[in-house]
C-alpha positions as CSV (number, residue, x, y, z in Angstrom):
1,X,-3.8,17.6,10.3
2,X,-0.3,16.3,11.6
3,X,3.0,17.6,11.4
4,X,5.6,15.3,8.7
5,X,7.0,13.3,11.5
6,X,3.8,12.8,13.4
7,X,2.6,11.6,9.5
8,X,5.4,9.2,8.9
9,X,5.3,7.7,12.7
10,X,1.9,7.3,11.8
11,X,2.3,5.9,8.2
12,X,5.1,3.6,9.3
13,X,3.1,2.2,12.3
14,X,-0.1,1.5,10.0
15,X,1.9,0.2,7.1
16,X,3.3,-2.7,9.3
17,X,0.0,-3.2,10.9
18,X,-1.6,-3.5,7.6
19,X,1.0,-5.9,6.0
20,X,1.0,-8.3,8.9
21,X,-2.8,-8.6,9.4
22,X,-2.7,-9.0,5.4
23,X,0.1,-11.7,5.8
24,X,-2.1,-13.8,7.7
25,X,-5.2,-13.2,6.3
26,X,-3.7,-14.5,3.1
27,X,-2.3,-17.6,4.7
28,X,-5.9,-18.1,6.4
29,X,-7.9,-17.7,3.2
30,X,-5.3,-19.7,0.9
31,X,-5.5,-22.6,3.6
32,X,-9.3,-22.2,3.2
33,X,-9.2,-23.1,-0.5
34,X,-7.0,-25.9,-0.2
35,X,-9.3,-27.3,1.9
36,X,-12.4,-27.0,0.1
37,X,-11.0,-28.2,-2.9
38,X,-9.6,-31.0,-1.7
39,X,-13.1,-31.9,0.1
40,X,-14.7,-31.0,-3.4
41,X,-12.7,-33.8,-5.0
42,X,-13.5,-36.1,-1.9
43,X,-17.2,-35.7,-2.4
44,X,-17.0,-35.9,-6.2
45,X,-14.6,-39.3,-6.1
46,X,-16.9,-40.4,-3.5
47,X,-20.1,-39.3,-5.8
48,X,-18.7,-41.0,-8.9
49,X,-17.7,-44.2,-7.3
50,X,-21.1,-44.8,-5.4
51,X,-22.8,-44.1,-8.7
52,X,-21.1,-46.3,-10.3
53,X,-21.9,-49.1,-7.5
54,X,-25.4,-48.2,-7.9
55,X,-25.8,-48.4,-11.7
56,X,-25.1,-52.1,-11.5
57,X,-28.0,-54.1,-11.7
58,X,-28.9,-55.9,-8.7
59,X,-28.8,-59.6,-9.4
60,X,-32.2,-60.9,-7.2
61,X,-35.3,-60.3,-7.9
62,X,-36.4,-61.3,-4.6
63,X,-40.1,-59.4,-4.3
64,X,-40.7,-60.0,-1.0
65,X,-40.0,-56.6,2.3
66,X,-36.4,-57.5,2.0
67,X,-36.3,-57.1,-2.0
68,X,-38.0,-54.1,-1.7
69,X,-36.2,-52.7,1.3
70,X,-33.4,-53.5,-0.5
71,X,-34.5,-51.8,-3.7
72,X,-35.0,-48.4,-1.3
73,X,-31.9,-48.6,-0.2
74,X,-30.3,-48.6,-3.6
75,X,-32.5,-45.8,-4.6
76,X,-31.9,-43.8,-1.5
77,X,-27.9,-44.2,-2.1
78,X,-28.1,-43.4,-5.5
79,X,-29.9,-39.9,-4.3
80,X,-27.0,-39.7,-1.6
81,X,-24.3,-40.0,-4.5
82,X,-25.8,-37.1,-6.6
83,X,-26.0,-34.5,-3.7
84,X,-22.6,-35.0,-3.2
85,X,-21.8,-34.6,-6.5
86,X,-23.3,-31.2,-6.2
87,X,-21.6,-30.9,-2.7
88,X,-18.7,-31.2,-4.4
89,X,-18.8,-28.4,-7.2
90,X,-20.4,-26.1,-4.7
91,X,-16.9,-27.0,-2.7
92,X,-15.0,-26.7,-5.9
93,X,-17.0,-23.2,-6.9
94,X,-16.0,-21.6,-3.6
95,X,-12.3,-22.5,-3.8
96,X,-11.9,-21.3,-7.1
97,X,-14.1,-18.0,-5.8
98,X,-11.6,-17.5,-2.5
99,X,-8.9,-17.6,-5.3
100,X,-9.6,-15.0,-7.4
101,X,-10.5,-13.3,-3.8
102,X,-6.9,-14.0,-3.0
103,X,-6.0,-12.7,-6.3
104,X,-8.2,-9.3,-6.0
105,X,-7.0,-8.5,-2.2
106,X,-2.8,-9.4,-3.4
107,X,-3.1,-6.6,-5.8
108,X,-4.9,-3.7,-3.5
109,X,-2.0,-4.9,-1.0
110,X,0.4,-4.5,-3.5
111,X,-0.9,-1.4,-4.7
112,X,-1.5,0.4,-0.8
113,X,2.2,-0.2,-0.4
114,X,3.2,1.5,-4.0
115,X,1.0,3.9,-2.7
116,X,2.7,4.6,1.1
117,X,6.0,4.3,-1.1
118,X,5.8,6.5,-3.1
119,X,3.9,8.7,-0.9
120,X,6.9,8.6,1.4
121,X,9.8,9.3,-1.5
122,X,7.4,12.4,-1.7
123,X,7.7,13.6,2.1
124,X,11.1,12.9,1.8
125,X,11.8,15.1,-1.6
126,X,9.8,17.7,0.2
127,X,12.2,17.5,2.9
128,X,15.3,17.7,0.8
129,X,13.7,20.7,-1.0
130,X,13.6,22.8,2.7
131,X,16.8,22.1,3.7
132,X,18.2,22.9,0.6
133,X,15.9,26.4,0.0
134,X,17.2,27.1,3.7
135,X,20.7,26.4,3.3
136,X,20.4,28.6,0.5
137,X,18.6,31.1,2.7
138,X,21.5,31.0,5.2
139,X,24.0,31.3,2.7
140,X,23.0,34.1,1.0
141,X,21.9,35.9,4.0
142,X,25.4,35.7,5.4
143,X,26.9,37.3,2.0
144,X,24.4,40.3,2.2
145,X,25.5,40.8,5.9
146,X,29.4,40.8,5.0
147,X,28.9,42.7,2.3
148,X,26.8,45.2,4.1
149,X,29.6,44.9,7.4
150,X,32.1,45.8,4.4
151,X,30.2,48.8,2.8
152,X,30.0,50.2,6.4
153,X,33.6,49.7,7.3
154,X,34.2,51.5,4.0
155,X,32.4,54.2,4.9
156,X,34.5,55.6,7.7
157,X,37.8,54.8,5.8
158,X,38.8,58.3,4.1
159,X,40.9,56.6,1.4
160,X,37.5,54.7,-0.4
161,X,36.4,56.5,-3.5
162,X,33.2,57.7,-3.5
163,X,32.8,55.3,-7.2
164,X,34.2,52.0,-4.7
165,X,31.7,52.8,-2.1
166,X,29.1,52.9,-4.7
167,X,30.0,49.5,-5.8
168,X,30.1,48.3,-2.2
169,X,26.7,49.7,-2.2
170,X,25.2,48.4,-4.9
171,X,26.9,44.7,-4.2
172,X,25.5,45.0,-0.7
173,X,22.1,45.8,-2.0
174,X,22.0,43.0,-4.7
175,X,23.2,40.1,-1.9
176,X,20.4,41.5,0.3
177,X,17.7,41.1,-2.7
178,X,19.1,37.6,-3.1
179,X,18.7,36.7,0.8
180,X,15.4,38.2,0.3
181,X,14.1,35.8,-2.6
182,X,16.4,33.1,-0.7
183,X,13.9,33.6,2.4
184,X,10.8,33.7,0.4
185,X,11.9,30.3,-1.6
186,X,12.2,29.2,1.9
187,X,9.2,29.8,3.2
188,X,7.4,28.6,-0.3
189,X,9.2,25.7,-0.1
190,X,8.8,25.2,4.1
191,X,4.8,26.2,3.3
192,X,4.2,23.9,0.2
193,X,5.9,20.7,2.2
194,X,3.6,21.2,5.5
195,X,0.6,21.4,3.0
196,X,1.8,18.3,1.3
197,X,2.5,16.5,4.4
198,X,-1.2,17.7,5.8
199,X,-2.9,15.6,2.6
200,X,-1.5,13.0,2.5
């Protein structure tokens, strides 16, 4: 429970924290899949190139420790070319999943501030509504109080009809009915924007 200043002080001060953590955190996680899609198309260049280097046919057939260590090592690059070939789609897989990440957490930012926005155009409308209902308030009450000064006045002067203090009277009493409904429009209005201001 907070009063509608406290609220927008409040709102205001989180809204700005909010952006600028988000601000960064976007930089952070776009920089992220940059970088692991460029490595992705590293390893996968790398992975088609030593592939290729491997599929051609070695051209001794030397059978002695050195043909055959030489044979391992062939086989053992060839292995080493296709786990970076799935090194690199794992790398491509997880750029393109940090991008729709990036995607998904741009549209709850965008719609958090739509949210504070309009939440705020509310406080203020509720705001605008008081003053008003109490300017009204103010206003009317100081027409029933002239008018009621004026019926009184009336009263001690000898030369008012008794039919012209009746419509003193009866002008009084209707700009008194109005201050009343102006003061409970007021206090709706005053009631209904501290509740609003309470939720949100």
């Amino acid at each position: 429970v907070c009063s509608s200043d406290l609220y927008e002080q409040h709102l205001w001060d989180g809204m700005k924290s909010v952006t600028d953590r988000f601000a960064e955190g976007k930089k952070t996680v776009n920089e992220i899949a940059k970088f692991l899609d460029s490595r992705g198309t590293i390893e996968g260049d790398c992975a088609k190139k030593t592939i290729s280097q491997v599929a051609k046919p070695s051209t001794t057939a030397e059978a002695g420790s050195l043909g055959f260590g030489w044979l391992a090592f062939r086989n053992c690059t060839d292995e080493q070319a296709k786990a970076r070939s799935i090194l690199a789609d794992v790398y491509k897989r997880n750029a393109a999943e940090l991008s729709t990440f990036k995607r998904e957490i741009t549209r709850q930012r965008d719609a958090h501030v739509a949210t504070v926005s309009n939440l705020t155009r509310d406080l203020e409308k509720g705001r605008s509504s008081v003053k008003r209902a109490m300017t009204l308030y103010h206003q009317k009450t100081e027409s029933a109080e002239n008018a009621l000064m004026a019926y009184e006045k009336a009263q001690q002067d000898p030369t008012f009809t008794h039919k012209n203090l009746a419509k003193l009277n009866s002008s009084a009493t209707k700009l008194r009915k109005d201050a009343e409904n102006a003061d409970n429009a007021d206090r709706k209005s005053t009631r209904l924007n501290s509740s609003h201001a309470v939720h949100l």
